[in-house]
C-alpha positions as CSV (number, residue, x, y, z in Angstrom):
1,X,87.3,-2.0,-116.8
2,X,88.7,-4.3,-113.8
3,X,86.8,-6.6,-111.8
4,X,86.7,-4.2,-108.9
5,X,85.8,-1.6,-110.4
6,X,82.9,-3.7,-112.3
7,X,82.1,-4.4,-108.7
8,X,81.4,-1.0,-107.3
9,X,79.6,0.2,-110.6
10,X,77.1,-2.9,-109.8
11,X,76.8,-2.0,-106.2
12,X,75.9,1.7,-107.3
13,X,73.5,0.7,-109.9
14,X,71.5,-1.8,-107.5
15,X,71.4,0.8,-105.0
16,X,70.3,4.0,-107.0
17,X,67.2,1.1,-108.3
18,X,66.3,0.3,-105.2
19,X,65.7,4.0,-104.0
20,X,65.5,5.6,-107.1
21,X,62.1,7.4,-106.5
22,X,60.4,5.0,-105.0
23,X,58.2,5.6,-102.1
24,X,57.8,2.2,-99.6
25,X,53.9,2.1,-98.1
26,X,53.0,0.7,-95.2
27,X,49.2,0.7,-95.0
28,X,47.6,3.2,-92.9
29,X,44.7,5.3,-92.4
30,X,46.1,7.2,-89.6
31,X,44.5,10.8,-89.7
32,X,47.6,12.3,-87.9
33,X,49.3,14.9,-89.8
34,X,52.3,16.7,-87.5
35,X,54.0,19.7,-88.2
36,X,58.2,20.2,-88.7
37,X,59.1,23.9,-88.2
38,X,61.2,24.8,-91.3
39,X,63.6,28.1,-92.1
40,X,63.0,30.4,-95.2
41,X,66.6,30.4,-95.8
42,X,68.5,28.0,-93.6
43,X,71.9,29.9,-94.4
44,X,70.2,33.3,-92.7
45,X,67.4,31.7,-90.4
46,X,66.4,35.1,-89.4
47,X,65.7,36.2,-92.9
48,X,62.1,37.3,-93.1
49,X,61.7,40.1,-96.3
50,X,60.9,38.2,-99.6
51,X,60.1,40.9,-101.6
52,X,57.1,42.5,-101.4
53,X,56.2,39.7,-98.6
54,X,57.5,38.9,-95.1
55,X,58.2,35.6,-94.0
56,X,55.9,34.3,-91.3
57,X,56.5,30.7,-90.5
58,X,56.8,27.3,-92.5
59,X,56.5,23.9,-91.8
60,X,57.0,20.1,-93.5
61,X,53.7,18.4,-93.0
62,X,53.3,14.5,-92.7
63,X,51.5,11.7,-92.3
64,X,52.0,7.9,-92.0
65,X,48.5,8.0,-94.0
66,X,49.6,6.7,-97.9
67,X,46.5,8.5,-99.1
68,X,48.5,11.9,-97.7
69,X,50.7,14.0,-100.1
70,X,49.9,15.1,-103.8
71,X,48.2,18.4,-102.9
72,X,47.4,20.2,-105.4
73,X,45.1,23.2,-104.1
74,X,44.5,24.4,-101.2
75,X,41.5,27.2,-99.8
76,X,40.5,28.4,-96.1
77,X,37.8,28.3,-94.0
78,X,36.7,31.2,-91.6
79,X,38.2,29.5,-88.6
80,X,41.6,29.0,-89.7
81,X,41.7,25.7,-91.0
82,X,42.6,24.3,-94.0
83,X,41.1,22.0,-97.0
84,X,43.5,20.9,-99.5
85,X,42.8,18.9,-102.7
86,X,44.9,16.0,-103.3
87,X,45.5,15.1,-107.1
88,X,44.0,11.3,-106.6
89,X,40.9,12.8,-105.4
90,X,41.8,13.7,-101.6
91,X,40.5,15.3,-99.0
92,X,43.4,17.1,-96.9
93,X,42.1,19.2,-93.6
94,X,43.8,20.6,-91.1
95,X,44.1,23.4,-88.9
96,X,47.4,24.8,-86.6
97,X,47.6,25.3,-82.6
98,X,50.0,27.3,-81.3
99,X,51.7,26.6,-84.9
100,X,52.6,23.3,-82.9
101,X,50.7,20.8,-83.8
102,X,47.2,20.5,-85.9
103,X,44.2,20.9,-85.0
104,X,41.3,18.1,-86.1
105,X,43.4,16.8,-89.2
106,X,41.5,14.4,-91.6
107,X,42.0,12.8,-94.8
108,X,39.4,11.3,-96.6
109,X,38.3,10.7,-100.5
110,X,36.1,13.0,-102.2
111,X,32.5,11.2,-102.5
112,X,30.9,10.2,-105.7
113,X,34.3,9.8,-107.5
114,X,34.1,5.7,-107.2
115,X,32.1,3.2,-109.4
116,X,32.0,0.9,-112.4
117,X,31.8,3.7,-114.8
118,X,34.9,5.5,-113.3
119,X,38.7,5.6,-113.2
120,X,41.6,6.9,-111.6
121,X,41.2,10.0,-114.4
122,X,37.7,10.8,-112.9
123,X,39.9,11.9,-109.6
124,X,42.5,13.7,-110.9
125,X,41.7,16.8,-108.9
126,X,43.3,19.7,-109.1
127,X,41.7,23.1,-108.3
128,X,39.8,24.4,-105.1
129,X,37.5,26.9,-104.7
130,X,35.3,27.4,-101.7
131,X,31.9,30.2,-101.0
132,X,31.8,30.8,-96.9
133,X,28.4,32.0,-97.3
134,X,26.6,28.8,-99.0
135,X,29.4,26.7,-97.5
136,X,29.7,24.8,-101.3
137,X,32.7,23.8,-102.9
138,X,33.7,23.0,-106.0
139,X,36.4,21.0,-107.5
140,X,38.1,21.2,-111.0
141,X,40.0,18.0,-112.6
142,X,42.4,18.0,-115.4
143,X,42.3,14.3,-117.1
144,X,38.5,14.0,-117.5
145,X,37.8,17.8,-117.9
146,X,35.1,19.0,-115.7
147,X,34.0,21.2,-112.5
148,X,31.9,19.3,-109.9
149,X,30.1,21.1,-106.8
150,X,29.9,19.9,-103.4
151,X,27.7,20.7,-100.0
152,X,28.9,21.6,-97.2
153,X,31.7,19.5,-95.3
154,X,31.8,17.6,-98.9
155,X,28.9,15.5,-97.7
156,X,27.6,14.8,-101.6
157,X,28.1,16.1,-105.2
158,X,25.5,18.5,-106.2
159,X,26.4,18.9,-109.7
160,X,28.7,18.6,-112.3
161,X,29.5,20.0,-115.8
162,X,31.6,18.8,-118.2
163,X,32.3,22.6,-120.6
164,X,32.5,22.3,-124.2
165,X,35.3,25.4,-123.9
166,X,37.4,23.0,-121.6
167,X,36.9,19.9,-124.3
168,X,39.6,20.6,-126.0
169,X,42.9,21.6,-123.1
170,X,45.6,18.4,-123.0
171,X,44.1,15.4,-121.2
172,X,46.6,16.2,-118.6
173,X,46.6,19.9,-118.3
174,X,43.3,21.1,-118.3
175,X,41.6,23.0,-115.3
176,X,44.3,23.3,-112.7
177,X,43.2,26.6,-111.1
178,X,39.7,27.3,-110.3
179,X,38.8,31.0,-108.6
180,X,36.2,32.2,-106.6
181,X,35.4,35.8,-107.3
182,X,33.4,37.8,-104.6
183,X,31.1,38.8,-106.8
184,X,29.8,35.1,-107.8
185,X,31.8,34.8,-110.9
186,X,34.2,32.1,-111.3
187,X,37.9,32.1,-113.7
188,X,39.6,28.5,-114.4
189,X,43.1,28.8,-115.8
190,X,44.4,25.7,-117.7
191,X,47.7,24.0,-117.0
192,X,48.8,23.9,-120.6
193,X,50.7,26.8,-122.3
194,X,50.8,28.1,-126.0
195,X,53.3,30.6,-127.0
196,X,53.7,31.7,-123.4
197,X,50.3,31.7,-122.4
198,X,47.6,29.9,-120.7
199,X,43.9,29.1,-121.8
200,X,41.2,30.8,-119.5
201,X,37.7,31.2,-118.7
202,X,35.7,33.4,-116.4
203,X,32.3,32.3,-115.7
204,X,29.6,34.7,-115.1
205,X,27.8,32.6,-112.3
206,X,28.4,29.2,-110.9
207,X,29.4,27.1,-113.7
208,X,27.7,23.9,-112.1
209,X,24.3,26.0,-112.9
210,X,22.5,26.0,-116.7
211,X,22.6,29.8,-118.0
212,X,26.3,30.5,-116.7
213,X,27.8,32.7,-119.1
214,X,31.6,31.6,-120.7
215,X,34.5,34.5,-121.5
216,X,37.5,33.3,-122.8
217,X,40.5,35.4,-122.5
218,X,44.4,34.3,-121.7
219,X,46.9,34.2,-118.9
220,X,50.2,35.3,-119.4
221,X,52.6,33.6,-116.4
222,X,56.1,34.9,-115.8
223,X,58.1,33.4,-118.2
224,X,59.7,30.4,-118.0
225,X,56.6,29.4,-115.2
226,X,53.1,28.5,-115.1
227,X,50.3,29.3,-112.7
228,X,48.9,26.2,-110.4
229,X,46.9,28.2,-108.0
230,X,44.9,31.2,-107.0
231,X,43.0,33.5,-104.7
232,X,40.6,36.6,-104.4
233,X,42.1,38.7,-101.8
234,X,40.0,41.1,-99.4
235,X,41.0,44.3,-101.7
236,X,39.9,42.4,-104.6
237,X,43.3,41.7,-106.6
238,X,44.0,38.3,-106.9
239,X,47.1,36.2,-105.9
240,X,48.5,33.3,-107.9
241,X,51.3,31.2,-107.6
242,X,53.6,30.6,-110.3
243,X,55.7,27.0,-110.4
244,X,59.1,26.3,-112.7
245,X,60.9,23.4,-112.8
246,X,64.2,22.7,-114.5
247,X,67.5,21.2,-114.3
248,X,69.7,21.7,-112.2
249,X,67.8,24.6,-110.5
250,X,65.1,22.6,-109.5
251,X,62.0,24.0,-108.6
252,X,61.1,27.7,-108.3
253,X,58.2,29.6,-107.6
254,X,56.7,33.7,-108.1
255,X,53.7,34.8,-106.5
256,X,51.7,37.7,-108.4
257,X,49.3,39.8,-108.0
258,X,46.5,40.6,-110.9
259,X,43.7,42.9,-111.2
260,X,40.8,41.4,-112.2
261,X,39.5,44.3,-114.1
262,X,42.0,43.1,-116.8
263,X,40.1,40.0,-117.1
264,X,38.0,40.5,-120.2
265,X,36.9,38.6,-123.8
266,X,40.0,38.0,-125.7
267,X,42.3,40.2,-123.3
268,X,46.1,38.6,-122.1
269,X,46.1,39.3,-118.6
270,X,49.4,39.3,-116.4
271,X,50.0,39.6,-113.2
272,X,52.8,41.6,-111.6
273,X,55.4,39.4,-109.7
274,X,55.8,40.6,-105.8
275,X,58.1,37.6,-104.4
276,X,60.5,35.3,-105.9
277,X,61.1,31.4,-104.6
278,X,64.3,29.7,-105.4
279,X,67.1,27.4,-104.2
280,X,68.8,28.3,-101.5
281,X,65.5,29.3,-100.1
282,X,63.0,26.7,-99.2
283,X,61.3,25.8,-102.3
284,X,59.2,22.4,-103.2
285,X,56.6,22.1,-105.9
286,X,54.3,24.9,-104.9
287,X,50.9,24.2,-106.1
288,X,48.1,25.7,-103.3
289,X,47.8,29.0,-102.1
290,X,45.3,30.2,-99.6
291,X,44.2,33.5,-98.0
292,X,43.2,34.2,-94.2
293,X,43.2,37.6,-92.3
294,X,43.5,38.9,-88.5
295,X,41.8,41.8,-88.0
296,X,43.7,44.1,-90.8
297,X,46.4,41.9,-91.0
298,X,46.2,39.3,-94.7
299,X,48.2,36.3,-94.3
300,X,48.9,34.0,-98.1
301,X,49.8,30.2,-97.8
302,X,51.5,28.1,-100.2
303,X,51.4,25.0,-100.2
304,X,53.6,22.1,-102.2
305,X,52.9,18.9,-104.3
306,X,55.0,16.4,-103.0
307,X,54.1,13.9,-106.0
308,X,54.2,11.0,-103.6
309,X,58.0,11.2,-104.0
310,X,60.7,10.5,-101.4
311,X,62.6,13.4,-103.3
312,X,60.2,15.8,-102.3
313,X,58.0,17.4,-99.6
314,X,54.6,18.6,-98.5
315,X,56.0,22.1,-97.3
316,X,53.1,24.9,-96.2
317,X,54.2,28.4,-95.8
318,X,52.7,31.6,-94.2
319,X,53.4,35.3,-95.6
320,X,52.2,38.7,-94.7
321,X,51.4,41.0,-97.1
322,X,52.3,44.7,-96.5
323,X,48.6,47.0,-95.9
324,X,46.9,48.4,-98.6
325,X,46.1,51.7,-98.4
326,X,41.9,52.2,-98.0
327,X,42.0,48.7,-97.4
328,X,38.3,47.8,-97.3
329,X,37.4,45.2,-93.8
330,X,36.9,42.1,-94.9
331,X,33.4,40.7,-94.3
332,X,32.7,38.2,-91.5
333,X,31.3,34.8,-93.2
334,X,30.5,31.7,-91.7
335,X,32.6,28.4,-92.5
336,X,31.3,24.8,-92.2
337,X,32.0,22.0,-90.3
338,X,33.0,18.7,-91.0
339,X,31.0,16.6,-88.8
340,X,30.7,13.9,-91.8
341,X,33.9,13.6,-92.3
């Protein structure tokens, strides 16, 4: 090899270490979070149809906060705005105005996560779920396997439980989706697959309270993905997103649809896909997905995991889904505040 080109293979090496995924901080607590409007296909801007769901808007959301990124989950509150679960134990809110700017943004840790007897594993959050009507919430995490509840605007922990049917998932795939049925019950889909399919429970009450029965059943994802997130919708099917990553493809996503009823003791439920995400369309590591209506209209929104990586980005998209026929109205709940925030 000659000196020169010696020279120039240095030069490369030094510069692909000094960027090589590594994301520069400069301390902040800023609660700003703005908005940058993004295509579904930048190659056909107008392109709206993505299956069985129409493209509404998307945007790149940032922050010069360095506790901002890393969302996991994501669930919606009556008046349109947004909580999102950070996997380090953050709280990500936000709301849109004019689908300009947001609208009372914070970002702040979850409480009762910090002390002597805790570590970084104790906040590896990873699933939402949210009940308008008590306005609780409750968290899942993945490292230290457990489901805690919160009060409204995440003021305290209420509970927590620690199931002996969750002991034994991967230390680092355990409960990454947690689901809020209508009628009280409760499913949690590992992260961790075997033979092509996921480790499950539905809950017959909240699983915080003594007495809450456990069934254990399966998830089967598309294959080649696995599930990070779901949702109840109005009509009662639920919506999950699906994530894939490989190389050189990158990442990928499905969103399906699956009818609870399928969801019984030893039973393999599957969904059935209705929308595809993949390079050249705008794709990240989608891990949230959230569902809001207006009026008969049902709006989903995905949302990514940016990792904390300069390589990637926290991208939120809105979808319509087409009517359903008999389409029961929705029921009008109330939705905290968060005042103590």
């Amino acid at each position: 090899m000659s000196p020169k080109i010696k020279r120039l293979a240095l030069v490369a090496g030094l510069a692909i270490l000094a960027v090589g995924g590594v994301r520069t901080i400069y301390p902040s607590d800023s609660q700003d979070i703005s908005l940058k409007p993004l295509p579904l296909n930048p190659d056909e801007p107008a392109m709206r149809q993505l299956g069985g769901l129409e493209f509404i808007a998307a945007w790149e959301l940032r922050s010069r906060n360095d506790d901002f990124g890393g969302i996991s989950a994501l669930t919606a509150l009556k008046d349109g705005r947004f909580v999102g679960i950070g996997d380090a134990g953050t709280l990500i809110g936000f709301g849109l105005t004019d689908n300009i700017r947001t609208d009372r943004p914070f970002i702040a840790p979850l409480p009762n996560l910090d002390g002597p007897d805790t570590s970084y594993k104790d906040r590896d959050s990873e699933g939402i779920a949210y009940d308008a009507d008590s306005g609780q919430f409750w968290v899942s995490f993945e490292a230290h396997h457990a489901i805690r509840r919160y009060s409204g605007s995440f003021a305290r922990s209420t509970g927590v439980v620690r199931p002996a049917a969750m002991q034994n998932w991967p230390k680092n795939k355990g409960a990454e989706s947690i689901i809020r049925l209508k009628n009280g019950q409760f499913i949690i889909i590992a992260e961790s697959v075997e033979e092509g399919t996921h480790p499950a429970l539905l809950f017959s009450g909240d699983p915080v309270e003594p007495g809450s029965n456990i069934t254990q059943f399966r998830f089967r994802p598309p294959a080649g993905y696995r599930v990070t997130d779901g949702v109840q919708l109005p009509d009662g099917r639920i919506a999950l997103v699906n994530r894939s990553v490989g190389f050189p493809q990158g990442f990928s996503a499905k969103v399906s649809l699956l009818n609870p009823n399928n969801v019984r003791k030893g039973a393999v439920a599957s969904g059935t896909v209705i929308a595809s995400l993949a390079s050249p369309l705008l794709v990240d590591n989608l891990e949230g997905i959230a569902v809001t209506t207006e009026g008969p209209k049902v709006y989903l929104w995905l949302i990514s995991d940016d990792n904390f990586s300069i390589f990637q980005r926290t991208i939120l998209m809105k979808f319509q889904l087409p009517s359903a026929p008999n389409k029961k109205k929705p029921e009008a709940v109330a939705a905290p505040g968060f005042d103590s925030l």
